[in-house]
C-alpha positions as MATLAB code, in Angstrom:
seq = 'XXXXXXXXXXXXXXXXXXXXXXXXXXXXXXXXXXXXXXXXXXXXXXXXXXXXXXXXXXXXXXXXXXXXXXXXXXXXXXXXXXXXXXXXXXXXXXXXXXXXXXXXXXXXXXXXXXXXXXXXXXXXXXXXXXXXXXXXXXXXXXXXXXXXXXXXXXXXXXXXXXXXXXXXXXXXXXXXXXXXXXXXXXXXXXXXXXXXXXXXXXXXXXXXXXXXXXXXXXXXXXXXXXXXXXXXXXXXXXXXXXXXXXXXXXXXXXXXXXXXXXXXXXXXXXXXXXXXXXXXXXXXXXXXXXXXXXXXXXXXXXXXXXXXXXXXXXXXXXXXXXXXXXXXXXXXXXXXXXXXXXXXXXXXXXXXXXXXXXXXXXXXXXXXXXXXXXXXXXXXXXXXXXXXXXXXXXXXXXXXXXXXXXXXXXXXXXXXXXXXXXXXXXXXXXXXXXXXXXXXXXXXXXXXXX';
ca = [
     116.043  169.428   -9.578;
     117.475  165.695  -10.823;
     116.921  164.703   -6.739;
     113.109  165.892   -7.182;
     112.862  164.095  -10.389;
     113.982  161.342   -8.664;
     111.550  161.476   -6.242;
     108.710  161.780   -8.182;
     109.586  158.877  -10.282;
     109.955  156.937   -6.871;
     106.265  158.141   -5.726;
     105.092  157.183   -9.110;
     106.587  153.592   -8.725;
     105.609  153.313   -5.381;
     102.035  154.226   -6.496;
     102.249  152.079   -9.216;
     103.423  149.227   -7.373;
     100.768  149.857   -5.156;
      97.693  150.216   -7.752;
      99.167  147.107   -8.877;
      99.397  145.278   -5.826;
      95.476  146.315   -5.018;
      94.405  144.860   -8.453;
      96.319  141.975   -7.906;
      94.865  141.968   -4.558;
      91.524  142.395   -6.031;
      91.751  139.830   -8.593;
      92.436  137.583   -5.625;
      89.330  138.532   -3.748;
      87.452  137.379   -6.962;
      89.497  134.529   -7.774;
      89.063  133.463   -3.916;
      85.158  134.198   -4.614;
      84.926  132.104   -7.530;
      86.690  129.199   -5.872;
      84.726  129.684   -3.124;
      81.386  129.746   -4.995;
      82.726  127.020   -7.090;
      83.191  124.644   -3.922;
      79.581  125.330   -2.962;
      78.408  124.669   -6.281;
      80.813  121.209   -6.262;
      79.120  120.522   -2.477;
      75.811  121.576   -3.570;
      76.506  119.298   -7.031;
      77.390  116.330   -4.708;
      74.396  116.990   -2.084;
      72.224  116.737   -4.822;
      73.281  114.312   -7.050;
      72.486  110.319   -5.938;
      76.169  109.885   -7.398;
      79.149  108.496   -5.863;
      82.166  110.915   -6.306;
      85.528  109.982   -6.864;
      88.834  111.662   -7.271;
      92.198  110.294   -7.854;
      95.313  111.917   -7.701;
      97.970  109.806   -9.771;
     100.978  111.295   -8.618;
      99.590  110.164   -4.496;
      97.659  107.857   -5.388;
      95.312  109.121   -2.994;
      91.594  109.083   -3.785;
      88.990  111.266   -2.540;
      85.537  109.184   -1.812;
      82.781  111.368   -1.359;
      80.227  110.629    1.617;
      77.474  109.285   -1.143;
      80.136  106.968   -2.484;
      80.865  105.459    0.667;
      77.141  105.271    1.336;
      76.046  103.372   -1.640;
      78.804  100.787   -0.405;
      77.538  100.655    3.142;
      79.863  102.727    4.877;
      80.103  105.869    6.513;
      82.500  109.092    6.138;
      85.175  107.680    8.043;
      85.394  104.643    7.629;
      87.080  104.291    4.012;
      90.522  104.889    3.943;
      91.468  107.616    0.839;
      94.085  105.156   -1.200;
      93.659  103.599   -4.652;
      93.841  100.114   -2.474;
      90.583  100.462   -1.594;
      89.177  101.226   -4.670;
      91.205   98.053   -6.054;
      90.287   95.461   -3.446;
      86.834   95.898   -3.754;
      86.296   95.068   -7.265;
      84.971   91.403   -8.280;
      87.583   89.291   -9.052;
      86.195   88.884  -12.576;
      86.231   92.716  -12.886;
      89.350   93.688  -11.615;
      91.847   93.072  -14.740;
      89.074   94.515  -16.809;
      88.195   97.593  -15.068;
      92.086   98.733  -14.490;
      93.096   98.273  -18.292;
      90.058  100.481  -18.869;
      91.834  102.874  -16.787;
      95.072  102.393  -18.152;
      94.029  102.659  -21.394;
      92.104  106.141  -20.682;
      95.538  107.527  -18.975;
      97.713  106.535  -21.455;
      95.825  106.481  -25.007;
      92.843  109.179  -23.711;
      90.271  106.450  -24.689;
      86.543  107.121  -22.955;
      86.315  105.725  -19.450;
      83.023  104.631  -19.454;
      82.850  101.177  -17.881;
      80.633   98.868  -15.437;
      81.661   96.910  -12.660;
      81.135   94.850   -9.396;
      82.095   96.082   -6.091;
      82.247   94.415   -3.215;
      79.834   95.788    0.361;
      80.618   96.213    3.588;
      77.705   93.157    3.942;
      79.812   91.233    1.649;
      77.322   91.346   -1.330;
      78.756   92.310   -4.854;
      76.962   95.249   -6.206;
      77.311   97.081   -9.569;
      77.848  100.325  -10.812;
      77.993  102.366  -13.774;
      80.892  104.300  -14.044;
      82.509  107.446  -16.100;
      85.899  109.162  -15.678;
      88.160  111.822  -16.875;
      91.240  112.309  -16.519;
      94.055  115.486  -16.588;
      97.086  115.628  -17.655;
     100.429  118.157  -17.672;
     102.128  119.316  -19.835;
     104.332  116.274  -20.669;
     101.329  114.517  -21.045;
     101.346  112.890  -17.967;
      98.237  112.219  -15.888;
      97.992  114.274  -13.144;
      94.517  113.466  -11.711;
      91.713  111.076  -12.607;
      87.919  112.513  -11.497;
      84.641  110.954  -11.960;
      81.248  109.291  -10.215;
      79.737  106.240   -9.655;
      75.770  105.317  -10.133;
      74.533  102.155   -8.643;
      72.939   99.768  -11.405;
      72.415   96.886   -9.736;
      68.355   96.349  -10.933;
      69.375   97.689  -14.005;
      71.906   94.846  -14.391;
      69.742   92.416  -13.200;
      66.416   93.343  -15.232;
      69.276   93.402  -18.167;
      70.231   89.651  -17.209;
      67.105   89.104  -17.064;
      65.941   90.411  -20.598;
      68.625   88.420  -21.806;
      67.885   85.497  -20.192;
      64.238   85.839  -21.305;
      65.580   87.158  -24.607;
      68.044   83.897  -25.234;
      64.909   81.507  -23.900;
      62.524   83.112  -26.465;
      65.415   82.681  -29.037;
      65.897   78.954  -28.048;
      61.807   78.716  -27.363;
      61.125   79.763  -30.979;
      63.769   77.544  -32.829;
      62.625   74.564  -30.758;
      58.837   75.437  -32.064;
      60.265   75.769  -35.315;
      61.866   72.270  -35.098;
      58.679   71.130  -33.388;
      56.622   72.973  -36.041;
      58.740   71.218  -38.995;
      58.121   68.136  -37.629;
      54.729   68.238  -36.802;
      53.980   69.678  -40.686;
      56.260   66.945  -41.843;
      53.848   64.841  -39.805;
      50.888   66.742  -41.193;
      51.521   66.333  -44.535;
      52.512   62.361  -44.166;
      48.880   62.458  -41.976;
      47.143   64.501  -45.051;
      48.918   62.215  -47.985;
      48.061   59.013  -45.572;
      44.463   60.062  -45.121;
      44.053   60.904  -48.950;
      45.258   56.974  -49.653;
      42.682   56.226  -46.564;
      40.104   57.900  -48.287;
      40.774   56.505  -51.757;
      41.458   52.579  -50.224;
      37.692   53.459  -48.218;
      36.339   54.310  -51.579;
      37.566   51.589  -53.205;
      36.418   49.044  -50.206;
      33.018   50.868  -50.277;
      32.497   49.723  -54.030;
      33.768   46.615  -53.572;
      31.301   46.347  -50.102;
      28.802   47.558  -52.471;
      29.375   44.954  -55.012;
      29.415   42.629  -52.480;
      26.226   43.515  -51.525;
      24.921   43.234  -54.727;
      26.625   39.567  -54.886;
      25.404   38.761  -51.774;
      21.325   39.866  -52.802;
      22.106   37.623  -55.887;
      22.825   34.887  -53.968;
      20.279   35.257  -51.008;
      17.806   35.378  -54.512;
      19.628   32.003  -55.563;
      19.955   30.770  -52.377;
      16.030   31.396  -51.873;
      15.207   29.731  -55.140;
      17.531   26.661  -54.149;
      15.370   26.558  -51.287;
      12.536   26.375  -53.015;
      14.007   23.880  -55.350;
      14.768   21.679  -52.349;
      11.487   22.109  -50.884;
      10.392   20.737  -54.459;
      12.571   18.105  -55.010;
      11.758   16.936  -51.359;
       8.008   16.808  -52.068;
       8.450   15.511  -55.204;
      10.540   12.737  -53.415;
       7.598   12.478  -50.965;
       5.639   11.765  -53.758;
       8.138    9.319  -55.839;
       8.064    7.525  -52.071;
       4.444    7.068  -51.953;
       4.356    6.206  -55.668;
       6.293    3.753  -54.709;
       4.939    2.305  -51.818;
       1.803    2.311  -54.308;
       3.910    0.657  -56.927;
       5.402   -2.173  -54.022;
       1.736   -2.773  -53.444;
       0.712   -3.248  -56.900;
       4.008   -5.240  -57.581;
       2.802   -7.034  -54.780;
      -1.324   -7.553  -56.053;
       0.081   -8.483  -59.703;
       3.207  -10.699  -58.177;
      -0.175  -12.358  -56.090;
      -2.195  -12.143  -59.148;
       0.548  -14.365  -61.229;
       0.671  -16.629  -58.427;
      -2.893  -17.860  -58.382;
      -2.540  -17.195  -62.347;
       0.164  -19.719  -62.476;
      -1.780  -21.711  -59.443;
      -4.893  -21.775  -62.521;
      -2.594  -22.822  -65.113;
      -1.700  -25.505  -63.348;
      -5.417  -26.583  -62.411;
      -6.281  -26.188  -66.247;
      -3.327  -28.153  -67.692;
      -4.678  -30.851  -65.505;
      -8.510  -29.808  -67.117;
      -6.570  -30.293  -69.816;
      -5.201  -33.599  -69.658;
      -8.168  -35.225  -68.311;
      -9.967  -33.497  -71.805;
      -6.996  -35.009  -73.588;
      -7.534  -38.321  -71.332;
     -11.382  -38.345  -72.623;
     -10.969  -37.445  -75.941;
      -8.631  -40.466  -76.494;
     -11.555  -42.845  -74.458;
     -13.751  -40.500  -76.930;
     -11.990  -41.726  -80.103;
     -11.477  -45.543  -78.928;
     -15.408  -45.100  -78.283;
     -15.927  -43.938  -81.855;
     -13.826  -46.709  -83.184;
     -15.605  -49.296  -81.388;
     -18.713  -47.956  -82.199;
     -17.957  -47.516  -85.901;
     -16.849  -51.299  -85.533;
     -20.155  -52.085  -84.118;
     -22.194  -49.747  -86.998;
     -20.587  -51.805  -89.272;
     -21.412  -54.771  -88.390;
     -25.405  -54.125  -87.553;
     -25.245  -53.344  -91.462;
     -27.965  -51.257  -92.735;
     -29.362  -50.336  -89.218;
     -25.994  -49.081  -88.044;
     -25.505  -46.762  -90.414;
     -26.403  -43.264  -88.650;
     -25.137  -45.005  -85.766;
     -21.656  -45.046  -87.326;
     -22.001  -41.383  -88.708;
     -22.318  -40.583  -85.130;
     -19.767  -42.996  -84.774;
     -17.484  -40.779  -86.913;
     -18.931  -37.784  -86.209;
     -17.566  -38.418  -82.454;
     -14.367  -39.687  -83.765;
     -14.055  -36.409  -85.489;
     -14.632  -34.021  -82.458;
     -12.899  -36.367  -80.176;
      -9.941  -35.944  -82.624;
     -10.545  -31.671  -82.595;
     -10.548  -32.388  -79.169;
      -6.987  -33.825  -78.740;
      -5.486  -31.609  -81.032;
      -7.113  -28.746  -79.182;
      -5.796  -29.638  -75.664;
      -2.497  -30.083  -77.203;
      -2.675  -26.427  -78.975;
      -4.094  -25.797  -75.390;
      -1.215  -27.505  -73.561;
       0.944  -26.099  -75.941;
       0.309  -22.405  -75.271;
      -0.588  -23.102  -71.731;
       3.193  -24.140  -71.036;
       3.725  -21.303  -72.575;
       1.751  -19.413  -70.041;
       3.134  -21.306  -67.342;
       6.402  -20.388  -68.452;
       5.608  -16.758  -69.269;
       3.983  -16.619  -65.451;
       6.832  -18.000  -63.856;
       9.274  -15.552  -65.513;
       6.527  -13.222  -64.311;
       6.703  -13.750  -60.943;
      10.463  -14.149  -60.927;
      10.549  -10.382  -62.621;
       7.805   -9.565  -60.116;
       9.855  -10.632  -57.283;
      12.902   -8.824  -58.708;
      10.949   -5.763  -59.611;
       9.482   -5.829  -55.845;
      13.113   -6.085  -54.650;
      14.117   -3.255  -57.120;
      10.926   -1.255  -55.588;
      11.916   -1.866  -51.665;
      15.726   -1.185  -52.680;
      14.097    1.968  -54.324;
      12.464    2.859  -51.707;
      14.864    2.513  -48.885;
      17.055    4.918  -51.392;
      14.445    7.076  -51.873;
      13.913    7.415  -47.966;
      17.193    8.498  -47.743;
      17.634   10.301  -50.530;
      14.810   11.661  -49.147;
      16.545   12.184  -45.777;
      19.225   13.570  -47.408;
      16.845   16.210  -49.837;
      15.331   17.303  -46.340;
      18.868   17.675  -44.370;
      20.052   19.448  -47.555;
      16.775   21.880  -47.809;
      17.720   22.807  -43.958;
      21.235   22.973  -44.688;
      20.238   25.520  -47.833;
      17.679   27.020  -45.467;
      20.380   27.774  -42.838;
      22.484   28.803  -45.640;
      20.058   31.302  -47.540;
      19.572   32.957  -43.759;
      22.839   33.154  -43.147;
      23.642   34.607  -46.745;
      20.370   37.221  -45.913;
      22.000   37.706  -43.298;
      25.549   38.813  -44.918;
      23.660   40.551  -47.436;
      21.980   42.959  -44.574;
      25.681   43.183  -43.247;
      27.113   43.803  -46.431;
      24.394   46.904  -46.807;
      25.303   47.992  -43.288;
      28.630   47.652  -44.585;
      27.958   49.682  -47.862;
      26.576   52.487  -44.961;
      29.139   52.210  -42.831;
      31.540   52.418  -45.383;
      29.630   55.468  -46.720;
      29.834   57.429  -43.231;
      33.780   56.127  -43.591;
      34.202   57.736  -46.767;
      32.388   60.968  -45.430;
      34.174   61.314  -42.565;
      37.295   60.893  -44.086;
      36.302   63.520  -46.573;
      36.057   65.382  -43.622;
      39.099   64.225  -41.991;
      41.128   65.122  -44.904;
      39.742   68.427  -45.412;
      40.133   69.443  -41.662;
      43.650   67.658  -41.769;
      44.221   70.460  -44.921;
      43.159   73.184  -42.922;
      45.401   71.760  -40.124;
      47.879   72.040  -42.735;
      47.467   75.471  -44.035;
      47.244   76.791  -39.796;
      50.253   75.147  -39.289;
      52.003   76.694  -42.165;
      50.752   79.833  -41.071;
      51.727   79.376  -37.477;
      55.129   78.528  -38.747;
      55.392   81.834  -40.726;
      54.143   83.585  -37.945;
      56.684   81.464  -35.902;
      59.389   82.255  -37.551;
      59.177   85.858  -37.884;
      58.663   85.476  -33.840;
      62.453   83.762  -34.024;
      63.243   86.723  -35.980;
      61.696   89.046  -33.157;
      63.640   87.065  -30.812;
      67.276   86.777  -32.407;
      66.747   90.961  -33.354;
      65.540   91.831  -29.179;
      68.667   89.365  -28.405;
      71.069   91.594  -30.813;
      69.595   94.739  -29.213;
      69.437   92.982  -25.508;
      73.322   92.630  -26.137;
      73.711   95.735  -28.022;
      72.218   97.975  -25.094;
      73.954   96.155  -22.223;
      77.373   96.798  -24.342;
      76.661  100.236  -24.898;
      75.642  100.729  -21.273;
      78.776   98.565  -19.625;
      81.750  100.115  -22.151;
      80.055  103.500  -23.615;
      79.102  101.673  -27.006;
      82.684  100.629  -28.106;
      83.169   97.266  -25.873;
      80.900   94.626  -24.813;
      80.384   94.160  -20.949;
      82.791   92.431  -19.251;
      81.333   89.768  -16.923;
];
């Protein structure tokens, strides 16, 4: 009874042992399956991906390359060898320290490993890549493997660099047009306040132009009237000339006159004295014949009133010719003081006119000299009113000038707003240039390493 006890306990074990080693058995089949389908899915992950794969065992230090990592260095399946080493030697040299901290820190502190790098071609040419990583670790907290791909990023690094590039030479760009643009309103402004004295120094020279003018028509009146002064005075000088020569030649007639006057004066004094002469034989006549009346007596007697009668006249006669001589001396005297003032006076007359010839000369040189003079001021006075125009077109176009130079102003204040929220644009596409690339190279936390 106990021995067939026994023995069914033994059949049950046995059964048991074997219902458990089919499920186990089973449970392999499936596990098997899984790992199976879970390698096709990894080979179909890796066939279709355009990925690099790469896996790391740390306690090795063997890495696994897939075939589309080697390819997107240049190689083919066999021709990488499956050690860290080969991972290491190909990074840049500016890389290198970076990239392994990265991966120490990820092993060792469980930061992201998210990181971009150079690595070197089987041409030689440095290439880069974007990279990501995880790692796994036991239960001491150890790494036990490191897994993760590679993506080539070379155009994205250079259109990056390039961004930046452009994004640092719009940066620069704009604050040298800023510095340009301060300037040249600096400049403006000086121009603007410079043209604004312009205009008021144009005004003021077109009023005093236009006073000018008026000075100048003042004169050209004067100067005409001077000219026609001197046009007087030189006829009139004409004239005192010939009056003179008219005067010389009556000087002359009376200066002729007084000689043949004086000439007569002469001839009658000796009338004169030969009257004298025979009223003295008159009066020594009358005496003798009163002397003779007497002495016929009776029969004389009209005789001697004759006698006396003569002696009378003859006695009127003397004292005559000496009232005669008397005031013809004077008229001899008068005539030769006459002709001595004649002689100065026609002296005086030719001295007169030789001055008045010159004076005359001098009138007719000074009427051209005024002549030349009034032309030449007409001829200021039409400049001065081209001036006065001139200066008017001035003042208008610097009205102009000044008023365009203020809207050059206000544009270039405008430009410079604009300007300056174009330096904004740039410095804020720089930020985000350098913000983007850091996020891309180190997963947002770091900046790129380079």
């Amino acid at each position: 009874m106990l021995d067939s006890y026994f023995s069914l306990v033994c059949i049950a074990l046995l059964l048991g042992g074997i219902g458990y080693l089919f499920l186990r058995l089973q449970r392999l089949q499936k596990a098997k399956a899984a790992v199976q389908k879970n390698e096709e899915r990894f080979t179909l992950a890796i066939q279709s991906t355009n990925d690099g794969i790469w896996d790391w065992d740390a306690r090795t230090n063997e890495v696994y390359f897939s075939p589309r990592f080697k390819q997107l260095l240049g190689y083919t399946e066999h021709e990488l060898p499956h050690v860290f080493g080969t991972f290491e030697s190909r990074l840049h040299p500016e890389d290198r320290d970076h990239v392994l901290q990265q991966i120490r820190d990820h092993v060792e502190r469980r930061v992201p490993f998210v990181v971009e790098y150079r690595l070197q071609t089987k041409s030689g040419e440095y290439r880069w890549f974007h990279s990501r990583g995880q790692a796994a670790w036991d239960e001491h907290n150890q790494p036990i493997r490191m897994a993760g791909s590679i993506r080539e990023v070379t155009e994205r690094r250079q259109a990056e660099e390039q961004l930046r590039t452009s994004a640092s030479v719009l940066a620069a760009s704009t604050a040298q047009i800023m510095h340009s643009l301060t300037q040249l309103l600096t400049s403006t402004a000086e121009a603007v306040s410079a043209v604004s004295q312009t205009a008021s120094t144009v005004e003021e020279v077109k009023q005093t132009a236009y006073l000018s003018g008026q000075k100048a028509q003042e004169v050209t009146e004067n100067a005409q009237q001077t000219v026609a002064i001197a046009q007087s005075g030189e006829h009139a000088v004409d004239a005192a000339i010939a009056g003179m020569h008219q005067v010389r030649e009556q000087m002359e007639s009376i200066a002729h006159s007084v000689i043949i006057l004086g000439e007569q004066s002469q001839t009658i004094g000796d009338i004169i004295a030969t009257v004298h002469n025979l009223a003295e034989q008159s009066a020594l006549l009358a005496v003798n014949a009163a002397i003779e009346a007497a002495r016929a007596g009776e029969h004389g007697k009209g005789f001697g009133i004759v006698a006396r009668e003569v002696k009378n006249l003859a006695a009127q006669s003397k004292q005559a010719t000496a009232q005669i001589r008397t005031i013809l001396n004077d008229v001899q005297k008068a005539t030769h003081t006459a002709v001595l003032v004649t002689e100065q006076g026609t002296q005086a007359i030719e001295v007169g006119v030789t001055q008045s010839i010159d004076a005359n000369q001098s009138i007719h040189t000074l009427s051209q000299s005024i002549a030349t003079a009034a032309q030449a001021v007409t001829q200021i006075a039409a400049s001065s009113q081209q001036q006065v125009i001139g200066m008017e077109q001035a003042a208008l176009a610097m009205a102009n000038v000044k008023m365009a130079s203020g809207q050059n102003l206000d544009g270039l204040q405008q430009i410079e707003t604009a300007v300056q929220r174009l330096h904004g644009v740039g410095q804020t596409l720089k930020a985000l240039v350098e913000q983007y690339t850091g996020r891309n190279n180190n997963g947002g936390e770091n900046a790129t390493h380079s």
